[in-house]
N, C-alpha and C positions, 0 to 999 in steps of 0.2 A: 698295174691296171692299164691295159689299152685295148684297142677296138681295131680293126681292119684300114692300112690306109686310108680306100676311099670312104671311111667315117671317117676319118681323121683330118681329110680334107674337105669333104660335106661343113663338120661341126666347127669350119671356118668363115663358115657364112651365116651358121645363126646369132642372131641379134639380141642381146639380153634382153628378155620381159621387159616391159614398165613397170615400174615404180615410184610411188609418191616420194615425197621430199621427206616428210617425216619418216617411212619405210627407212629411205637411206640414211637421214639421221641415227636410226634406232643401229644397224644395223655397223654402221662403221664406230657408233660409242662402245655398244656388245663387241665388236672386232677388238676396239683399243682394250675395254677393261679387262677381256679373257687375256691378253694376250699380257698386257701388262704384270697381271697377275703373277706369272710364269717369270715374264725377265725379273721382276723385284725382289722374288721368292728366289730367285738363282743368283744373283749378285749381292742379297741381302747372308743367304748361309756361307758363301764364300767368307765373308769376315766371320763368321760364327763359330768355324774349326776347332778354333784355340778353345772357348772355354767348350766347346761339346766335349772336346777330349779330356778337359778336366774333371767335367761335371758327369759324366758318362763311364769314365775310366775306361774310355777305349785305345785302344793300342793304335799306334799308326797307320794299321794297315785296314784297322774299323773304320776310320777316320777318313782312309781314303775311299772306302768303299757307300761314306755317308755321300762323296760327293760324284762319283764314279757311277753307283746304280741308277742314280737319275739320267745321266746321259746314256748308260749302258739300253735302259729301258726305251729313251727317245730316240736313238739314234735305229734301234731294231724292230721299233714301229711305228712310224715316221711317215714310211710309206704305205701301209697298212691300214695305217689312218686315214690317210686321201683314199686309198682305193673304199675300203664301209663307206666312208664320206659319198663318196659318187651312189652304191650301193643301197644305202637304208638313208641316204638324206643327210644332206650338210647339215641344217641346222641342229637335226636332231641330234648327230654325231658331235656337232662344237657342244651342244647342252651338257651332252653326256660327261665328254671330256671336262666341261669344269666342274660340274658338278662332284666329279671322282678327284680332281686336285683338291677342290676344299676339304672334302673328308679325308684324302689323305695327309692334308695338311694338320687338319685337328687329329689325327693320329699321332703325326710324327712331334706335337707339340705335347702330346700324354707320353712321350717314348719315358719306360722305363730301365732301359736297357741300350747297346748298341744295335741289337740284332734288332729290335724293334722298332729303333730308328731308321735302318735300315730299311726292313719290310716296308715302313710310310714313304721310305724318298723312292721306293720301286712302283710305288701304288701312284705317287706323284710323276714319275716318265711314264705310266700308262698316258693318265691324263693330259699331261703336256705333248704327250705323240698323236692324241685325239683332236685336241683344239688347237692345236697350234695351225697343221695345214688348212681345218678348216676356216680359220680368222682371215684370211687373204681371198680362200677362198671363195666366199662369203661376198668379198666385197666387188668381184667379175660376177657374183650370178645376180645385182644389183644396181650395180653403176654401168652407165654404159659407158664405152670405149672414149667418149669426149670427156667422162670426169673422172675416168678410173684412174688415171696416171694422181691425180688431186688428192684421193682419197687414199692413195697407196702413201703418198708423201708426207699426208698425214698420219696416217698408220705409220709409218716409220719414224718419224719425230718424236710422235709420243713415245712410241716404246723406247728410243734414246733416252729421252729424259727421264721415265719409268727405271731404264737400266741404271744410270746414274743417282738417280735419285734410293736405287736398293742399298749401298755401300755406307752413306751417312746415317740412313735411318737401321738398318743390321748392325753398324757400331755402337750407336748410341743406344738401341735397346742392349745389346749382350754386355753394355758395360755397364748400364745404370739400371737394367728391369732383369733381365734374366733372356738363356739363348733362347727358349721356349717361346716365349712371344714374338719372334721372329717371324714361327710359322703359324703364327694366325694373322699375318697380313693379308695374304690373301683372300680371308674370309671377306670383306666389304666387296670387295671386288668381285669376287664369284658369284656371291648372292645378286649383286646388282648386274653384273651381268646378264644372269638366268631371268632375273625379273624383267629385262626389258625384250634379250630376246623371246621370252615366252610371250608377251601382251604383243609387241610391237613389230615383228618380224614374222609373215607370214610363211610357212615352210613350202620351198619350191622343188621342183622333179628335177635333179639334172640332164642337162641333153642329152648326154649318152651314158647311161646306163650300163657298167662291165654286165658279163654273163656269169661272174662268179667272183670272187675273193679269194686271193691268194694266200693260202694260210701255210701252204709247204715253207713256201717262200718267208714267211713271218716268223715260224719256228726255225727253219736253217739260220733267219739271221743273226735271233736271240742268241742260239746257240754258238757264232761265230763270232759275235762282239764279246759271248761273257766268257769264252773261252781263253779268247787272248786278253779280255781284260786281268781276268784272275790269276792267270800266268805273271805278269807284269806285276800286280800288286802284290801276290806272293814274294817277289823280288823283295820286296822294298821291306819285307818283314826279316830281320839278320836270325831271329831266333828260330825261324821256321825252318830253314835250314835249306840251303840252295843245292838242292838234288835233281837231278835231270828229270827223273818224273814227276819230282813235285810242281814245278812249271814250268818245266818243256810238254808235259803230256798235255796240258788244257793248252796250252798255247798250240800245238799241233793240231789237237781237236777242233778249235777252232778256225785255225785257215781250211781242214779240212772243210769243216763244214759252209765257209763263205767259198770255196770251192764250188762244193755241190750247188749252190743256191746259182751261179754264173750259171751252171748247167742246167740248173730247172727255170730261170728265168728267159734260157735260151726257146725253151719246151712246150711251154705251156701257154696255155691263150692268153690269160687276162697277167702277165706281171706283174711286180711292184714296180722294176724298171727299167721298160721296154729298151733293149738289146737298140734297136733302130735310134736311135737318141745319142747315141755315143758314136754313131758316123758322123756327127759334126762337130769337127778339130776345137773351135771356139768353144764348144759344151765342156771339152774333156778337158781345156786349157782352166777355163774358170772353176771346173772341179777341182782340178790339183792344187788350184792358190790358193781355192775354201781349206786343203786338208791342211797345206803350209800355214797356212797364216792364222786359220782356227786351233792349228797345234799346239800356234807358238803361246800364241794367246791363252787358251785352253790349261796350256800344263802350267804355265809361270803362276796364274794368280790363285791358284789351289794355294800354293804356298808364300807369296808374299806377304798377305796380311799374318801369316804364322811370323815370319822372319822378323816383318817390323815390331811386333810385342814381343820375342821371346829375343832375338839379337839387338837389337837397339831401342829398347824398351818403351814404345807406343803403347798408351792407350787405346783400346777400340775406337771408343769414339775419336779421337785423333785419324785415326787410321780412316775411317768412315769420313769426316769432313775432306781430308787430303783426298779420297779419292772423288770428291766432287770435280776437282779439275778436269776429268773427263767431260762432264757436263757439259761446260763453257764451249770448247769448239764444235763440239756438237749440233748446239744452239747457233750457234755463227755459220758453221760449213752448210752443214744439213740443207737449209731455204735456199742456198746458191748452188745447191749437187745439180742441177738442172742444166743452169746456165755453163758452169764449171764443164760438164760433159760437154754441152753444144763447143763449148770454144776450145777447149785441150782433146776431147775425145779421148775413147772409152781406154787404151791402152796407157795412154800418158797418165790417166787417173788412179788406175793400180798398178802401175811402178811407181807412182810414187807415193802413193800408200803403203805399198811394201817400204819403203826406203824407209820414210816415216816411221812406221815399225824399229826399222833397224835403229833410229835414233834413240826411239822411247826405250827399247829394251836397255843399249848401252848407258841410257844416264838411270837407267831403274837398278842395274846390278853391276857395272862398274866405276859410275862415276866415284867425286870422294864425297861430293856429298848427298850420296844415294841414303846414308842413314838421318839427314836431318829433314824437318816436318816439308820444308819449304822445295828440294828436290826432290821428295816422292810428288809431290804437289805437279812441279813440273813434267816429271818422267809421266805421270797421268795424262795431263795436259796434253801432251807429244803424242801418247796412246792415241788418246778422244780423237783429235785430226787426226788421225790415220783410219782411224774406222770412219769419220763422217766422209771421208776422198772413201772406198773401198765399198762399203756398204750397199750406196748408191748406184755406184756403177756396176757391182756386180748384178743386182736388180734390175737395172736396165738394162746389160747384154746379158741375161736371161731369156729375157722379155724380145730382145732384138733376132736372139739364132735359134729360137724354139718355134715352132707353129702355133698358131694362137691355142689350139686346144690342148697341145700338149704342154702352157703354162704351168697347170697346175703339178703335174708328174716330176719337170723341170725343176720344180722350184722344192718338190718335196725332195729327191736328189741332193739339190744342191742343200739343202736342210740336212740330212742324212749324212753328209758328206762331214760338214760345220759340226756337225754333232757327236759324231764317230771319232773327226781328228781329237774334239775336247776329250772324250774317252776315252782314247788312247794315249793322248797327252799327259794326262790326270794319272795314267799305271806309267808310264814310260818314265817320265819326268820325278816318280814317285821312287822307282830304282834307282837314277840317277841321282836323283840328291841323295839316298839314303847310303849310296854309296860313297859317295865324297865326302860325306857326315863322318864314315867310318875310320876313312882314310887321315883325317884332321884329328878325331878326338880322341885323348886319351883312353885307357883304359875303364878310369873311373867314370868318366863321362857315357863311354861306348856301352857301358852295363846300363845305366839308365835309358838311354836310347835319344831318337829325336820327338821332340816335343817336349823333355822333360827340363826344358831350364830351373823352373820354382822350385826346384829342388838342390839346388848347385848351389855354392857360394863359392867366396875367392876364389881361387887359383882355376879350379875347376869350371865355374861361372862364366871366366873368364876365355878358358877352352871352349866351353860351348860353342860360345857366341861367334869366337873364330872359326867354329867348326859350321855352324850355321851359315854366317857369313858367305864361305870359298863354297857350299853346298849349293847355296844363291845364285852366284857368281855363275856355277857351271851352268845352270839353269839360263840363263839370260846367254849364253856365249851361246848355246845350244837353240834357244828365241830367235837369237843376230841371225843364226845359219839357217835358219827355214825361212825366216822372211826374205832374206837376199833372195835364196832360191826362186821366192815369190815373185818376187822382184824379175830375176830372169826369166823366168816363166811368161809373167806378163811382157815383159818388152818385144819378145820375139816369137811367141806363140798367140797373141791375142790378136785379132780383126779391130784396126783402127779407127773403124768408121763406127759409128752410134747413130745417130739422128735419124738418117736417110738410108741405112742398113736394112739390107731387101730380107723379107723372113720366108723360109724356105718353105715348099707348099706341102711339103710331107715330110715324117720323121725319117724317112728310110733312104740316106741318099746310098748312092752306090759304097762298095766297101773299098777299102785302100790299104796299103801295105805299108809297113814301117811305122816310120815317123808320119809319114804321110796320112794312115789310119790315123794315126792318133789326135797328130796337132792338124793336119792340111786342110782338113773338110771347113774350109770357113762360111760364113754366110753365104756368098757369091756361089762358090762351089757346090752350096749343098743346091742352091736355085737352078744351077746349070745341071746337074747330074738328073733333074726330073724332066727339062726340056726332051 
């Protein structure tokens, strides 16, 4: 969705409405609990895999597809979302979308089947591709620009804590109630939600207005995330049988069609996102670290809480309290991300988050005592700082190399971006380990497959757990190598400056060549190419 430069530079000078204090109250509590919702719901089922796939009797490639459709669904309307949003009304568009997570939450909590499970967590990435842009959004068409940075910092913290807080209470339900009650967390939340933004939050007109809704653009994208998803997940199934058409043809079909969509979003009035936005280098550099480092992230924890119950035999709940470590620096980093930018700035902040990464990965799946309670504890710990340095800062040089109006496009991007890489991480990471499973486990073992330890004793138990083990292993070696990347990416493609970072007056700077296209267009440069 976008409008004509000179809108685009006009809708930088309107001034948010007034609004009461209780308005804002109502409306950044609605922000936090939809949004809440959604992260607790998404790092509460990540511990939940193991017994789904008992209690469900799905096959690993059901299992990955329990946690893959949710991102497949969010990361393909994403942007789709912000554009209705502007369209038929933010508020009404954030109601909608919770509205449709609850119900599909009490779906996928009646699943009786995989496919059915399935169907609810596709019904649940509608939802979260609805409210999600709208939650921030939300908070620019009501705060104004002296307390918006406040209410964002807050919106972020919560939903930290919200994330961390999903892994202890998703363990401790699937180990002592059942995985089912997982997805009725959300239910308080969405309810209280809708009830406050409906009483408390008056629905407002966006300033500009698209001329229409990109729906080409929405179907090419479905179809080029689930394309190459299915490809990849195929992979990871050995009995399916690895035939070039059986997943090279979706996988083809796929790039084809996120092909097409470069082409139609070159074409058409209103895009999901606008072609002029990727002339500035800083944009494209903080994209590439979202897909790195959302990758790395994205594909590993699909399967660690698998590894620690079925190779080094965690209970859920175990598993769930260890990953509160996350938490803790969270809590600590987060209130000082402000100060932290001002004094290191925006590049030193994600190198060394990425670096960070690189550390948590290697004590998560190489150290030696990556299998006792007390080192997944820490390799968490290591995680949690790393996102509370990265988070932050990506958020603010958003905010810094965008035009004020085009935040919100910006940020669903870089959303789409974060979402996609987990999507593709979640099929990629899902062949790779199923590969090196292959490679380690005996015969006996290789017939049962991965996921099925409860079933092994002795000698063969034994195989598994080594075969899970080095599967881990590769997993994490493969984490190390996208974060470094991250890592260089940020050191030598990002704009140093944050605070006092001039924001360019229009999305459309000049185009450029090379490397220079891609990475060069910094802040300064995009401000100079409009003089």
């Amino acid at each position: 969705m976008t409008t004509s430069t000179s809108d685009m530079a006009a809708a930088d000078d309107v001034e948010t409405p007034p609004s009461t204090r209780l308005q804002r109250t109502a409306v950044l509590t609605a922000s936090i609990l939809g949004s809440s919702m959604a992260f607790v719901n998404g790092t509460a089922v990540t511990l939940a895999l193991d017994p789904i796939q008992t209690g469900l009797g799905a096959t690993l490639s059901e299992v990955l597809w329990v946690a893959s459709i949710y991102m497949l669904f969010i990361s393909a309307l994403m942007l789709i979302g912000g554009a209705i949003g502007d369209f038929y009304g933010r508020r009404a568009i954030y109601m909608t979308g919770v509205a449709g997570f609850v119900g599909a939450s009490i779906m996928c909590a009646l699943a009786t089947s995989p496919e059915m499970l399935i169907a609810g967590r596709a019904l649940q990435g509608v939802g979260a591709a609805l409210l999600t842009p709208m939650s921030l959004t939300l908070l620019s068409d009501y705060f104004p620009k002296t307390s918006r940075g406040m209410a964002i910092g807050l919106w972020s913290l919560a939903s930290a804590v919200m994330t961390a807080v999903g892994p202890p209470v998703g363990g401790w339900l699937a180990e002592n109630a059942s995985w089912r009650t997982i997805f009725l967390l959300p239910l308080p939340f969405g309810i209280l939600a809708l009830f406050i933004a409906w009483w408390f939050v008056p629905a407002r007109k966006p300033a500009r207005v698209p001329d229409r809704v990109d729906y080409w653009g929405a179907i090419l994208a479905v179809i080029g995330f689930a394309g190459i998803a299915y490809g990849f997940i195929t992979l990871s199934e050995p009995q399916a049988g690895h035939t070039a058409l059986k997943w090279g043809a979706p996988i083809m079909i796929g790039l084809v069609a996120l092909l097409a969509l470069v082409v139609v979003e070159r074409n058409v009035s209103c895009p999901m996102a606008p072609p002029s936005l990727f002339g500035i280098g800083t944009f494209n550099a903080l994209n590439i670290i979202t897909l790195l480092l959302y990758g790395a992230m994205g594909g590993i924890f699909v399967f660690y809480p698998i590894v620690l119950t079925d190779a080094y035999g965690f209970g859920m709940d175990e598993v769930g309290t260890a990953f509160l470590g996350f938490a803790l620096p969270m809590i600590v980093i987060t209130p000082l991300a402000s100060r932290l930018l001002r004094r290191f700035g925006i590049r030193a902040m994600l190198a060394l988050g990425s670096l960070v990464g690189v550390a948590a990965f290697g004590t998560m799946g190489l150290s030696p005592y990556a299998g006792t309670y007390w080192g997944v504890f820490l390799s968490i710990s290591i995680f949690g700082a790393g996102i509370a340095l990265v988070v932050p800062s990506m958020n603010m040089a958003l905010f810094n190399t965008t035009p004020e109006d085009a935040h919100g496009v910006a940020s669903g991007i870089n959303n789409t971006c974060a979402r996609a890489a987990t999507l593709f991480a979640i099929a990629g990471y899902g062949a790779a380990a199923s590969h090196q499973f292959y490679q380690v486990a005996n015969p006996a073992v290789a017939l049962l497959g991965y996921g099925a330890g409860d079933a092994l004793t002795g000698a063969n138990a034994q195989n598994y757990r080594e075969a899970m083990i080095s599967s881990f292993q590769t997993l994490a070696w493969i984490s190390i190598a996208l974060c470094f990347f991250g890592f260089l990416v940020a050191a030598f493609f990002i704009d140093g400056s944050i605070e006092k970072a001039p924001r360019p007056k229009k999305a459309n700077p000049q185009p450029r060549t090379g490397v220079r296209r891609l990475f060069g267009a910094s802040v300064d440069d995009s401000v100079r190419s409009e003089d």
